[in-house]
N, C-alpha and C positions, 0 to 999 in steps of 0.2 A: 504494500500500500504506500501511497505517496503522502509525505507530509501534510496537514493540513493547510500550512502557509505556502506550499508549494503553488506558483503560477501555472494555468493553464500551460497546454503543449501549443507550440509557435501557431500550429491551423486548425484547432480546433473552432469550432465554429464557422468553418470553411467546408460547402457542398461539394463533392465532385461527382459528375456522372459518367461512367466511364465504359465506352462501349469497344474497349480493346480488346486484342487478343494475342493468340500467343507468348511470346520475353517481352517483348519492347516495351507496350502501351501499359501491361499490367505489371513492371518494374517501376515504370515511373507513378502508376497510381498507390501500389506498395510503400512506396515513397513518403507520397503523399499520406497515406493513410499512417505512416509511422510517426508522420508530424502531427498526426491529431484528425486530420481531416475525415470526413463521413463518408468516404466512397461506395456507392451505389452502382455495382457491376451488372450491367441491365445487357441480358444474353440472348442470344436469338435463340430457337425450341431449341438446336441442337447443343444448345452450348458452346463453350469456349472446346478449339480443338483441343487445347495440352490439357483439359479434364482427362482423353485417353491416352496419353502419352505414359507408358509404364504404371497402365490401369491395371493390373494385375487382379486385383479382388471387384472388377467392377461396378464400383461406386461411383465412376467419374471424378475420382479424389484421386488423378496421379498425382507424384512427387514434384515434381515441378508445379503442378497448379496450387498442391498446398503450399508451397510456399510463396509464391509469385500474389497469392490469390487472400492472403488472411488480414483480417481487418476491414473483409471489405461485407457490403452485403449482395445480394443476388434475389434479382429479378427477370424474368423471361416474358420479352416483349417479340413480338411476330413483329416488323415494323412495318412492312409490306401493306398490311392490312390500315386502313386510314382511323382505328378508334385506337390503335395502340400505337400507332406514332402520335396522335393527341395526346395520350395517357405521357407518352416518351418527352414532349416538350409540356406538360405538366410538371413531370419530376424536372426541367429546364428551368423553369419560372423559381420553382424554388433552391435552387442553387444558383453557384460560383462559379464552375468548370467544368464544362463539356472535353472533353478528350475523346478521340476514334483513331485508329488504325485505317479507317476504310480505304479500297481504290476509290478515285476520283468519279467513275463512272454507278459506286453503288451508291456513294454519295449522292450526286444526280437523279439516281431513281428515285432514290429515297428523301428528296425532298429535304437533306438534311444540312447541306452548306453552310456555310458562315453566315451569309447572309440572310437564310433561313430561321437559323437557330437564334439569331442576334435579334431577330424583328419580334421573334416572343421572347426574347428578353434582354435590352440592348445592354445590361452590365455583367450579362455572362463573358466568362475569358473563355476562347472556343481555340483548341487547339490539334490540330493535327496530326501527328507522327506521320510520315511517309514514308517509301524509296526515296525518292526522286524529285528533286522541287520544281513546282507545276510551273515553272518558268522557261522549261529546258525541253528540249527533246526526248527526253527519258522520262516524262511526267508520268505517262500511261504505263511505263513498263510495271512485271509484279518485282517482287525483291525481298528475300529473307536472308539473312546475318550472311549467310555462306556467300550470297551474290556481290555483296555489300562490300565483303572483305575484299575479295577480287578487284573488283571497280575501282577501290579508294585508293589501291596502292597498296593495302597493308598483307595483302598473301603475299606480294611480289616481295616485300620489305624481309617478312616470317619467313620466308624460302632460304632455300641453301643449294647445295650441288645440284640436288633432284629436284630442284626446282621450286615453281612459290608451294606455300601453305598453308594452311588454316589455323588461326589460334584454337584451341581449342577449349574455346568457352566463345557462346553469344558475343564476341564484347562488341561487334556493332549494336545491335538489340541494346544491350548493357548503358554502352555511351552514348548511346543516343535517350536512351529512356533519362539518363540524368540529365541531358542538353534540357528536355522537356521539362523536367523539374522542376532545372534552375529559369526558363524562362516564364513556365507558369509562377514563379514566385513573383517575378519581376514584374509581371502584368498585372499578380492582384497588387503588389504595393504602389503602382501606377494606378490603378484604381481605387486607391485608399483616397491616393490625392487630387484626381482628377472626376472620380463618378463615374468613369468612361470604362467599358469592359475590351477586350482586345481578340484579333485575330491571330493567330502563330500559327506559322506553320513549320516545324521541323524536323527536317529531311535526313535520311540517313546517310546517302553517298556525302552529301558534302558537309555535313558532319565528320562523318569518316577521314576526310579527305584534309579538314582542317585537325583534327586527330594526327591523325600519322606524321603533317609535313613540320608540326611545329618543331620536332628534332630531324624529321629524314632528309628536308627540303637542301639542306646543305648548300653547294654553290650556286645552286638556283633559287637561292631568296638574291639573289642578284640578277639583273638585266643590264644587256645577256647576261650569262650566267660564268660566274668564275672558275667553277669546278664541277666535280660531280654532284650527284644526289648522293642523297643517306650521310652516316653518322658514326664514324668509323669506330667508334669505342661498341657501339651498338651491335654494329656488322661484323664485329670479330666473328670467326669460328671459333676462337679459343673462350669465348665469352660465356660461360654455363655452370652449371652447378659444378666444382668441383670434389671428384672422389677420393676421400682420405684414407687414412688406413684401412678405417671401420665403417664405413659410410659415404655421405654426401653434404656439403656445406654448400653455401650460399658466401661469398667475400668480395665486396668491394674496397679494393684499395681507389682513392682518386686525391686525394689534398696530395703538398708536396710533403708536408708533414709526416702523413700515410703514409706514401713511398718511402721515404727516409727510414721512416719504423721498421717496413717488412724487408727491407734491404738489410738493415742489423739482426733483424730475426733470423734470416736465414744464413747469415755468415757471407754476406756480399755487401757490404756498407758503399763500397767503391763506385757502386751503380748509378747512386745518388749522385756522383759529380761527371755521370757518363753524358755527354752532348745531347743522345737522343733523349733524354728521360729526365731533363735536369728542369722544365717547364713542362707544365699543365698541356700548351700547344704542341710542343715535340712527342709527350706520351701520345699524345693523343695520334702523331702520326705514325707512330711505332707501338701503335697497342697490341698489334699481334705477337709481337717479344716478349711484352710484359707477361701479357694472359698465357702465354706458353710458358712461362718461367712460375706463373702462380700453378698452372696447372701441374707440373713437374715437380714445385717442392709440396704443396698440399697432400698429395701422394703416400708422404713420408713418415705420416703422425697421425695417430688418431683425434676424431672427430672435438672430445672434450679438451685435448692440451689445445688443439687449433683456437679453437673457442677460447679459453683460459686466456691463451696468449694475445690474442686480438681483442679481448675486452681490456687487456690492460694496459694497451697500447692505442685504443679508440678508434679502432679499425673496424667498420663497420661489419657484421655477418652471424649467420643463422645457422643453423642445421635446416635441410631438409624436408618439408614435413609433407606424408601423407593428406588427404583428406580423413581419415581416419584418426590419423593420429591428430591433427587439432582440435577434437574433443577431449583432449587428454594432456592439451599444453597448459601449463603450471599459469602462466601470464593468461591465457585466453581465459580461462577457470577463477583465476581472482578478478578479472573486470567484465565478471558475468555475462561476460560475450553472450552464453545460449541462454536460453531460457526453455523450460518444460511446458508443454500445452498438453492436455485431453481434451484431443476431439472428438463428440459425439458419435461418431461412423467408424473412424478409423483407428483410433486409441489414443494411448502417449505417442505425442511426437516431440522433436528437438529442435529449434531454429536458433537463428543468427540474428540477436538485436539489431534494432538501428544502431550505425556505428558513432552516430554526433551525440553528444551531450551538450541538451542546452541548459548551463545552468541556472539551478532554481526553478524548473521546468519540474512538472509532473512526468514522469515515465509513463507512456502509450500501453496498455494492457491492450494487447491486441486481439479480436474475437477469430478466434477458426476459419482457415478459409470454407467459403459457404459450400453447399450441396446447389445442385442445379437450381434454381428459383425458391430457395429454402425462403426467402425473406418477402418475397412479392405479397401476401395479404400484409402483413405489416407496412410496407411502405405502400402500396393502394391505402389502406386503409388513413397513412400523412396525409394522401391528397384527397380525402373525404369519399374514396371509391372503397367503401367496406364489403358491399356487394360483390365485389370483383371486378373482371375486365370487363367493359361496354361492348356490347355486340357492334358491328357493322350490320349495315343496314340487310343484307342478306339472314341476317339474323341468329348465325354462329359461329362460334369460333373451333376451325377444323387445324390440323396440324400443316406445316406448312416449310416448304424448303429455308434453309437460313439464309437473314438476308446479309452473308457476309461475303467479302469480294473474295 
């Protein structure tokens, strides 16, 4: 429980309506919902697709959805049908923030555009997630993480001999879901002080694209361009976790301080007055020596003298770690990184706090990611529909394909 005198969380008392799917849209409403805010995940019949992504027990409660997905509530709206997109810009009227994933074209159909959405309620903040910014030739194309990565640069960067490659994790989805974030934050404090609610749209290629170049752009943040691309300390091959007697570390040497130190660690002090390595810009053009000489003596010693001797010398570095084993790290365990949930369906589960502390802030008790339309009488029932959903004028409601691009 949070203090009594503890402040409200930063969005609390902040709507969001969030008709995402997939990583992207519902990372950055997770987000949102971490900061306080009410997110209302309003799902076409079929639901969001990561429900079946390592649906194993058939709940609709895969692993990714529970967590991408908790804090939030869950409604299923047909939007196709014209009394439940009323119902859908009813929940609009009474909120902050509209957010979608959709293509441009189901938007369209659906009636649902900026300008759409803004004329029943002009201080909503409505913002978009895309591929591709509708200014460009690529507006129409589809686009998921994997495409994203390709396009921006960043498989070409991640590749090696065999060629580009994929990170492997979302992180387009990922960084792009915070771009939205940070820009829906920016739109509501613009509307604190102006009244006026905002359009955003933000795109993932050039997101990406502004991602990667700010260290890879190299001699071509110059016109023409002075040298190559990319970022040579980056682009090492020697550059990786290296293997010590017992294992695997994580070490960054980069100050000249640093250098100096591991040079007397390992019984080569001399190195330090060597021409290539004597500034910050010569390592840097002869990183591939260094990271081969770290690589070479790391070798030699196991994992905790490594550690011993780099903490005591302020040399930054880690062991290793599993997914597995960071439920089990000493530091993540005292700043109660996880937290335990029982959820109703699926049991005990484990998650990963929001990582910011704001202080003086109540701590976000966050409810279970929802079951398919678990929460639809309750929030009908906010906008005075206790009856339930209003027929169209045919006079029922039949099931109906999703209307998601």
């Amino acid at each position: 429980m949070a203090p009594e005198d503890a402040e409200e969380a930063p969005l609390a008392g902040v709507r969001v309506i969030d008709l995402t799917t997939t990583f992207m849209g519902p990372y950055c409403t997770l987000l949102l919902a971490q900061m306080g805010a009410d997110v209302i995940k309003v799902e076409a019949p079929g639901g969001d697709v990561v429900r079946y992504v390592g649906d194993e027990n058939g709940t609709g409660l895969g692993p990714v959805f529970l967590t991408a997905n908790r804090g939030k509530r869950s409604i299923v709206l047909d939007l196709k049908r014209p009394s439940e997109r009323d119902v859908l810009l009813s929940l609009v009227r009474t909120g902050d923030v509209f957010v979608h994933n959709m293509r441009p074209e189901a938007v369209t159909r659906l009636g649902l555009g900026a300008e759409d959405v803004r004329a029943a309620s002009p201080r909503t903040v409505y913002c978009v997630v895309r591929g591709f910014s509708s200014t460009g030739p690529y507006r129409d194309k589809a686009a998921y993480d994997d495409v994203i990565q390709a396009s921006s640069g960043l498989a070409a960067v991640q590749g090696g001999p065999d060629g580009p490659s994929y990170v492997r994790t979302p992180v387009a989805d990922k960084a792009t879901g915070l771009m939205a974030v940070g820009a829906i934050a920016a739109a509501l404090y613009r509307r604190e002080r102006t009244g006026r609610g905002a359009t955003i749209e933000v795109p993932m290629m050039e997101t990406m694209v502004s991602f990667t170049l700010l260290d890879q752009q190299g001699g071509y943040v110059f016109d023409p361009p002075r040298g190559p691309a990319g970022y040579a300390r980056t682009d090492s091959p020697y550059r990786k976790p290296y293997r010590t007697a017992d294992g695997h570390i994580g070490v960054m040497v980069y100050t000249d301080a640093q250098w100096r130190a591991f040079f007397e660690l390992v019984g080569k002090p001399e190195l330090a007055a060597d021409p290539r390595f004597r500034t910050i810009t010569l390592r840097t053009v002869h990183i591939d020596e260094l990271y081969r000489l770290l690589e070479e003596e790391v070798r030699t010693r196991p994992t905790a003298e490594w550690l011993a001797a780099f903490d005591e010398r302020g040399i930054p570095a880690m062991p290793v770690l599993t997914v597995p084993q960071l439920f089990h790290d000493e530091h993540l365990r005292a700043t109660g990184t996880f937290e335990d949930v029982l959820h109703p369906v699926e049991g005990p589960l484990r998650y990963a706090r929001f990582p910011v502390d704001f202080a003086g802030s109540a701590r976000v008790d966050l409810r279970p990611a929802p079951r398919l339309g678990e929460h639809g009488s309750e929030i009908l029932a906010e906008l005075g529909l206790a009856d339930g959903l209003p027929r169209d004028p045919a006079g029922h409601r039949d099931p109906a394909p999703s209307q998601e691009a």
